[in-house]
Each structure stands twice: as structure tokens, then as C-alpha cells.
C-alpha positions as CSV (number, residue, x, y, z in Angstrom):
1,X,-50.6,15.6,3.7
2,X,-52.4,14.2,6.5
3,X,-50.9,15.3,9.9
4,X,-50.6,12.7,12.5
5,X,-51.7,13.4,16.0
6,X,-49.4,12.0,17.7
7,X,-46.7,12.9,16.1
8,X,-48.6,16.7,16.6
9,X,-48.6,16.3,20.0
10,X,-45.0,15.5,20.9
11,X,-43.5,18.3,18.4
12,X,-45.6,20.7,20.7
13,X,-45.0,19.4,23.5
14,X,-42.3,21.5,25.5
15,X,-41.8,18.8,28.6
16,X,-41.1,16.5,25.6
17,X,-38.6,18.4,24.2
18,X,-36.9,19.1,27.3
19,X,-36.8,15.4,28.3
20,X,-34.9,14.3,25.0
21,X,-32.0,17.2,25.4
22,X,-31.9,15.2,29.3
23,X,-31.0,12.5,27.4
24,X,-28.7,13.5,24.7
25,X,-27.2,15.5,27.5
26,X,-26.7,12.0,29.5
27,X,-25.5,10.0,26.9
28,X,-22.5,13.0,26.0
29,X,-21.8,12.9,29.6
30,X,-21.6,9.2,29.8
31,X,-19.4,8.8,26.2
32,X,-17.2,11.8,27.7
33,X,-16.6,10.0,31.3
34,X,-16.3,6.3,29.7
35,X,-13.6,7.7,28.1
36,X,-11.9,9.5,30.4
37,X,-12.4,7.2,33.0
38,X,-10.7,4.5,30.5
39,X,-8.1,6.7,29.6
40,X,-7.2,7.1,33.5
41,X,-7.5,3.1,34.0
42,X,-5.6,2.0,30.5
43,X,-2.4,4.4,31.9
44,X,-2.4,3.1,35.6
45,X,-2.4,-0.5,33.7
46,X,0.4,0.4,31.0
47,X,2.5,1.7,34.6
48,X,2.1,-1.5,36.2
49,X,3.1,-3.3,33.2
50,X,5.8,-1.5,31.7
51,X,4.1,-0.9,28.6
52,X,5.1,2.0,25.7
53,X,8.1,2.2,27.9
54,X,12.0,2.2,26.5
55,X,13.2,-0.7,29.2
56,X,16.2,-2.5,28.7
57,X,14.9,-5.9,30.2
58,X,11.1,-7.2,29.3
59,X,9.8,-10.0,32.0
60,X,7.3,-11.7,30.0
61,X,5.1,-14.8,32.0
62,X,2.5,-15.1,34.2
63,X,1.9,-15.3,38.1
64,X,5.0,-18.1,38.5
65,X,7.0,-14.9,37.4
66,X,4.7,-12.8,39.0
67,X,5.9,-14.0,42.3
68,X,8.9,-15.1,41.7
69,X,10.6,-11.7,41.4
70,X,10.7,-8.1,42.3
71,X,10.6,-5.8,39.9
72,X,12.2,-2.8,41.8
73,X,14.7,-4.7,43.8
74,X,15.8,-6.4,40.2
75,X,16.4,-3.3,38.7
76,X,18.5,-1.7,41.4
77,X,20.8,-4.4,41.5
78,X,20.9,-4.6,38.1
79,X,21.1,-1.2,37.0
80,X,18.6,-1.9,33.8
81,X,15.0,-0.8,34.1
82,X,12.7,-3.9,33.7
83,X,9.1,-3.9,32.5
84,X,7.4,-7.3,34.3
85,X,4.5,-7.8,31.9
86,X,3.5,-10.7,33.9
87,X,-0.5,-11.5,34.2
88,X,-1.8,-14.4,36.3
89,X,-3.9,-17.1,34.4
90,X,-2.4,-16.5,31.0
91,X,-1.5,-19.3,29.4
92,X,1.2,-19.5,26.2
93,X,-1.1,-18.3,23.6
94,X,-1.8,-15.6,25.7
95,X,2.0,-14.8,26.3
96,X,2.2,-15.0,22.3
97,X,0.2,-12.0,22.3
98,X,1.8,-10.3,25.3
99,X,5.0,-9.8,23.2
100,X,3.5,-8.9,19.8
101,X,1.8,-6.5,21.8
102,X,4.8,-5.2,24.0
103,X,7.6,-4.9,20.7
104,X,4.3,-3.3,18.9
105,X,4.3,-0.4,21.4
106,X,7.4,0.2,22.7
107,X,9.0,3.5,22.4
108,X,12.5,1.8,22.1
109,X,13.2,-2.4,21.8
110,X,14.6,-4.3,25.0
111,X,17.6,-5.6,25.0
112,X,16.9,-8.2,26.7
113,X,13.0,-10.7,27.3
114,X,13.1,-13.1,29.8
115,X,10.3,-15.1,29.1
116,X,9.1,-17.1,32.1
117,X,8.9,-21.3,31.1
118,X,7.7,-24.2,33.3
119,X,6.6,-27.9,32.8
120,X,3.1,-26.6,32.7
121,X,3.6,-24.5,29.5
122,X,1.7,-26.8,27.2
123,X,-0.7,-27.6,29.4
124,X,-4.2,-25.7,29.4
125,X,-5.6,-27.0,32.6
126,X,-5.3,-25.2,35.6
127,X,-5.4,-21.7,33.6
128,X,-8.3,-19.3,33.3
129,X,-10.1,-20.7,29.9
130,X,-11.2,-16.5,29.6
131,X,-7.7,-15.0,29.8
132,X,-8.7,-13.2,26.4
133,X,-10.9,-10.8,28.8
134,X,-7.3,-9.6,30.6
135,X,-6.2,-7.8,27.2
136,X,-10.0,-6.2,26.5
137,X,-8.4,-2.7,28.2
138,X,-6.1,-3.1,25.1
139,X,-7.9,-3.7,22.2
140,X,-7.5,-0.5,20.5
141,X,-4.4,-1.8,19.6
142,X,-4.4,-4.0,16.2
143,X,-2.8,-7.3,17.0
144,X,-5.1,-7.3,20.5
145,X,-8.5,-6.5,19.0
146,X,-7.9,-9.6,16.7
147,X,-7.2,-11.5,19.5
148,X,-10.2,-10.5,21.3
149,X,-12.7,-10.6,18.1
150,X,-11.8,-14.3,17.6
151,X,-11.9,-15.3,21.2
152,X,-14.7,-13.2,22.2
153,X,-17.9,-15.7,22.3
154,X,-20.4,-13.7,20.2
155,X,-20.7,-10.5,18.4
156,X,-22.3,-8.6,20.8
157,X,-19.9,-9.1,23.3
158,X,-17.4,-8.2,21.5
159,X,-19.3,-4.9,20.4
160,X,-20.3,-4.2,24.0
161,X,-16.3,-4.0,24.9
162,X,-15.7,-2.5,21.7
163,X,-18.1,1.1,22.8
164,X,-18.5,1.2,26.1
165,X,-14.7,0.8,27.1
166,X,-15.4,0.6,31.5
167,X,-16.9,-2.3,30.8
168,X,-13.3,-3.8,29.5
169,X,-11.8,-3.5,33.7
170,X,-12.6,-5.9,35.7
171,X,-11.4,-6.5,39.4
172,X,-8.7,-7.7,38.7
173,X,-7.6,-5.5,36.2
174,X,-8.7,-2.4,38.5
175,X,-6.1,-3.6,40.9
176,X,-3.3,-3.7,38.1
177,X,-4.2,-0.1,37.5
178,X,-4.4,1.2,41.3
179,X,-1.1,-0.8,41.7
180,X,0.2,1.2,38.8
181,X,-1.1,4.4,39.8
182,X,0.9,3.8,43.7
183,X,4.1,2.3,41.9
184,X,3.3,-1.1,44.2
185,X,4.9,-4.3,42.7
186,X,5.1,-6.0,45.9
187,X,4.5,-10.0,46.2
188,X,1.1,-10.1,48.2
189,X,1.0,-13.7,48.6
190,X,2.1,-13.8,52.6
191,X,2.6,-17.4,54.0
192,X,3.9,-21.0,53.4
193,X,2.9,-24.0,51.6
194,X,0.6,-26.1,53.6
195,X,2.7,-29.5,53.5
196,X,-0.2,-31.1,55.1
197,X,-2.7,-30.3,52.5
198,X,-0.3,-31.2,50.2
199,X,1.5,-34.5,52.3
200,X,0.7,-37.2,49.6
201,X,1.6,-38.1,45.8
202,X,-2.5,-37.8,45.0
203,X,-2.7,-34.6,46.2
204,X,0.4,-33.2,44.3
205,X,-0.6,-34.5,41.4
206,X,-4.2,-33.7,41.3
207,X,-3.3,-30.0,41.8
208,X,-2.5,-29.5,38.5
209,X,-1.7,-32.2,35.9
210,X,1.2,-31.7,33.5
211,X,-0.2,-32.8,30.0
212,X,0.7,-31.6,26.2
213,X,-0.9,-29.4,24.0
214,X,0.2,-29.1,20.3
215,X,-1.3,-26.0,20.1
216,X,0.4,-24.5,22.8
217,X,3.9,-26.1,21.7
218,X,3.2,-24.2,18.2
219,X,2.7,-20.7,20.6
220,X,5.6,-21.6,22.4
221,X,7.8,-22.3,18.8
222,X,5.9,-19.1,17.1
223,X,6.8,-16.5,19.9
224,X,10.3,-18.0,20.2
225,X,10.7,-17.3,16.4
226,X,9.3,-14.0,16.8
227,X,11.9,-13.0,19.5
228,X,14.3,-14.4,17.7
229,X,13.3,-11.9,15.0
230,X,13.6,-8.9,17.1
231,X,17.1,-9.8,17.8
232,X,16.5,-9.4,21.6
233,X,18.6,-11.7,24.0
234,X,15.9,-14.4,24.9
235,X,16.5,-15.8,28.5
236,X,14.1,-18.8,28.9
237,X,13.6,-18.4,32.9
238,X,12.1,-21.7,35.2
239,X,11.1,-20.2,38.1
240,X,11.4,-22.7,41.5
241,X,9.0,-25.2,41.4
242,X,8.5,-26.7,45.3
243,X,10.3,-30.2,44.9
244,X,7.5,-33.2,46.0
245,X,5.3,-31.5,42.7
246,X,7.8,-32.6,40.9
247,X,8.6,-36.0,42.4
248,X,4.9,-36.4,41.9
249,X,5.5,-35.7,38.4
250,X,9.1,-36.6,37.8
251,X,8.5,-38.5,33.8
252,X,6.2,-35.5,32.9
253,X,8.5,-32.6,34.7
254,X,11.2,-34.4,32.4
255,X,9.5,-34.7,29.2
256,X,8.1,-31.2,29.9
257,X,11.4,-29.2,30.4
258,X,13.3,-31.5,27.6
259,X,10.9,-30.0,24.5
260,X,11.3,-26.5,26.1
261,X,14.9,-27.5,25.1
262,X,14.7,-29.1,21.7
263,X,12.1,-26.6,20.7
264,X,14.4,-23.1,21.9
265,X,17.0,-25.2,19.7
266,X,15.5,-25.5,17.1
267,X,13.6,-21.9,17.4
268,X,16.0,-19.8,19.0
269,X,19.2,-21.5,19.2
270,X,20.8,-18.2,21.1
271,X,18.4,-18.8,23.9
272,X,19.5,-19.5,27.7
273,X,17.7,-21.8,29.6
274,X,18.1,-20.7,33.3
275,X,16.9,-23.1,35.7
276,X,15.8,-22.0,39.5
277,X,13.7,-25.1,40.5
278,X,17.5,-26.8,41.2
279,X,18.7,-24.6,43.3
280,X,15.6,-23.6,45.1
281,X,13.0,-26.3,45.2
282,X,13.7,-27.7,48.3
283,X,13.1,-25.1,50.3
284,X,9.8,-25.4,51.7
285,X,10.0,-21.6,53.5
286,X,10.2,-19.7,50.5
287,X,7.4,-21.2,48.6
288,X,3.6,-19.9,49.5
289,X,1.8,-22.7,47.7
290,X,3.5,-25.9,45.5
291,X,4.1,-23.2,42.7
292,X,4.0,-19.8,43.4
293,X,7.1,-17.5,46.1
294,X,5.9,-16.0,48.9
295,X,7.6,-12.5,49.6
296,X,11.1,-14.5,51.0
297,X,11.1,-16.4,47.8
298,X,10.6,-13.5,45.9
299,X,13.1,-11.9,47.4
300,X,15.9,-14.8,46.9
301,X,14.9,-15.5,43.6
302,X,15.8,-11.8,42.9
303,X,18.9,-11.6,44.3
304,X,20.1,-14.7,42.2
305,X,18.5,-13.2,38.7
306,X,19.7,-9.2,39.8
307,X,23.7,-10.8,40.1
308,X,23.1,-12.5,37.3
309,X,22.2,-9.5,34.8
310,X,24.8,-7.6,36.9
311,X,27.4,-9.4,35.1
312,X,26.6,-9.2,31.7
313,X,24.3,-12.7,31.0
314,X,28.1,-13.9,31.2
């Protein structure tokens, strides 16, 4: 047999030899610290969200919720423990998921999932169109990583998630995780609604439209039924909503919040509907933007929803 130079040259070559154990040696050292780096990340995250944990009350929504209450506060008034898996830009597909996810994992069931509602919950606009990439630090877990493989845009993104698991944290998710890590659910959002920027109908309306997606009213119907079947005590929760949005938008606010009713009936007839925006929505100090708390409406928001599971859902 022919020997080939080459080939010769490099299986005699020492320098050679040494240079491929440098890199077999870097790519263990890399697989080891992606995965302990990802380990570290993923159990900062679960902290922050109250995931795998045995809490009596899950908070399920996104940053409306988010801001709306305080986690610690709650469950001192209370006397439950509360896991507030709340995530900003998700719409309700993604909250589908969120509580598949959640019952999937937890040590022991809640008794309780107050699942945050709004007149924007069948509307896609105005939410991130890549929320999928919020649940990549998850997709070890069945139900996620088919969430992910069909929303991922191509196979080698997917992939690239799939085996090098930092790459599955972005900013936003790193600041879940340090957040979890310092046991800091605080409402960051200091300040007041600008009523200047937001002084006429046009611009109340144009800052974010309520429309109605089919597909989003099926999520909304599918993850009541699904609750339903976990025979957890479903409070549908409408956080305050700052009250010229919805004079801007009275007929849609109307329609909106009347199928969150016919569909929890129909769904989930044991559902409460709890309704903030009432109670709160004129108050222009407590809001930081149209739809979101600052810390003082967190903080009264809280107090009302802490009495209120004080007494028994009564």
C-alpha cells in the first residue's frame, strides 16, 4: 500500500500531535463550562420564577402582572407561598405553554393559578413576535422543546440552542437569573405616566390597538380547559388598566373583556373574574405608563389581592 506523504508527515509530526490534544482539551473544557455555566443560569431562572417548587398560589401572565404585584409582600399577607411566573412580551400562546410547563414540573400542584387577563389577550400586536426564544433556557423539558422546534425559524437554529446551551440566555433572561440568585422581585419601573405624551384619543389608541385573534381565543379556551383539568382554583385576574386607554377604546375594551367571560363560562365555569381596572384606573399616580404599575401601584394592587386570598377566595 502506497503511503501518503502527507498523511506521513503529520503522524510524525510531534507539534502536530500536541496541537490536536490543545484542542480536544478546549472543546472538553468548553462542553464542561457550557454546562455548568447553564446549570448555574437555568437554577437562578427557576428561583425567580417559582419553578419545580410546591407553591400554593401560581401567578401566571406577563409584565401587566409583572408590575402589578409583589410577590413577597403577597405572600406575607397572605400566608401562601406564590410562584409569579410572569414574563414580559409573552403573549397567550406563550402563557399556554407557561402552565403546561409549570403543572409538568412541579414538586407538588397549586391550589390556586391566577392567570393574569386583559382586553389585549387576543391581540398579537404590541407583543414580542420571538417570545419562543424566552423558554430556550427550558427546552430540555418535553412540552418546551416542541415549542421551540416548531417556532424556531430553521434547523440550525434550533440545533445551535439545542448543544451549546449559553447561547439559550439572553439579556434579559440573565437578569431573571441574577434577580433569582439575589431573591429581588421588586417593580423597577420608577415614575408616572406621561399624560402629555399620552393627552389625546390618537395617541391612546395608537399605542397599542385592541384587535382579535382566533388563534389566541383557541390558547385562551385550551389553557382554561387545561386548568380546569388540574382541578386548581382558576382566578382570572385584570390588572388596572389607566382609564383614557380605555375611553379610547371603550367598544373594543367591552367586546374584549365580554368573551374573556363567555369563554371562562364555557371553559372553566368555576373561574373568578376579578376586576382591578374599576377600582384603580383612575388613578393617574400609581400607573408608570397607560398599562403597566409603578412601584405605588404595585404596592396597592397587592394589598387589595393579599386581603383578598387572606380570606379564603370568599
Amino acid at each position: 500500500m502506497t503511503k501518503v506523504p502527507l498523511f506521513s508527515d503529520l503522524k510524525n509530526d510531534a507539534r502536530w500531535r500536541r496541537n490536536l490534544l490543545r484542542v480536544i482539551g478546549f472543546l472538553l473544557l468548553f462542553i464542561v463550562l457550557d454546562l455548568v455555566l447553564s446549570v448555574f443560569l437555568l437554577k437562578g431562572i427557576d428561583r425567580f420564577y417559582g419553578l419545580k417548587s410546591d407553591a400554593d398560589v401560581l401567578m401566571l401572565g406577563h409584565s401587566h402582572l409583572m408590575l402589578a404585584v409583589d410577590k413577597v409582600t403577597l405572600e406575607e399577607q397572605s400566608g401562601l407561598k406564590v410562584a409569579k411566573y410572569t414574563r414580559e412580551g409573552v403573549n397567550m400562546a406563550d402563557r399556554r405553554v407557561m402552565a403546561e410547563q409549570y403543572f409538568s414540573t412541579c414538586s407538588a400542584k397549586p391550589e390556586i393559578v391566577i392567570l393574569s387577563i386583559d382586553p389585549w389577550l387576543f391581540s398579537g400586536e404590541g407583543l414580542s413576535q420571538n417570545s419562543w426564544l424566552l423558554f430556550l433556557p427550558f427546552m430540555d423539558e418535553k412540552e418546551v422543546n416542541e415549542y421551540i422546534r416548531a417556532s424556531a425559524p430553521g434547523k440550525f437554529d434550533y440545533f445551535r440552542y439545542k448543544h451549546i446551551r449559553t447561547s439559550r440566555f439572553n439579556a434579559q433572561l440573565l437578569n431573571a437569573s441574577v434577580r433569582g440568585w439575589l431573591k429581588n422581585w421588586s417593580n423597577l419601573k420608577i415614575g408616572v405616566v406621561d399624560t402629555v405624551r399620552y393627552g389625546s384619543e390618537q395617541s391612546l389608541q395608537a399605542f397599542r390597538p385592541i384587535t382579535f385573534g382566533r388563534d389566541l381565543m383557541d390558547d385562551f379556551s385550551h389553557t382554561l380547559d387545561y386548568l380546569a383539568g388540574e382541578n386548581a382554583r382558576v382566578i382570572l385576574l385584570n390588572t388596572p388598566v389607566w382609564q383614557p386607554l380605555i375611553s379610547a377604546q371603550k367598544t373594543e375594551y367591552e367586546r374584549a373583556m365580554f368573551l374573556v367571560d363567555s369563554l371562562a363560562q364555557r371553559h372553566c365555569p368555576d373561574a373568578e373574574i376579578i376586576d382591578l381596572a374599576p377600582e384603580f384606573s383612575t388613578r393617574t399616580e400609581l400607573f408608570f405608563d397607560p398599562i403597566h404599575m409603578n412601584p405605588g401601584g404595585q404596592e396597592a394592587v397587592t394589598l387589595v389581592l393579599g386581603k383578598y386570598l387572606a380570606n379564603g377566595l370568599n
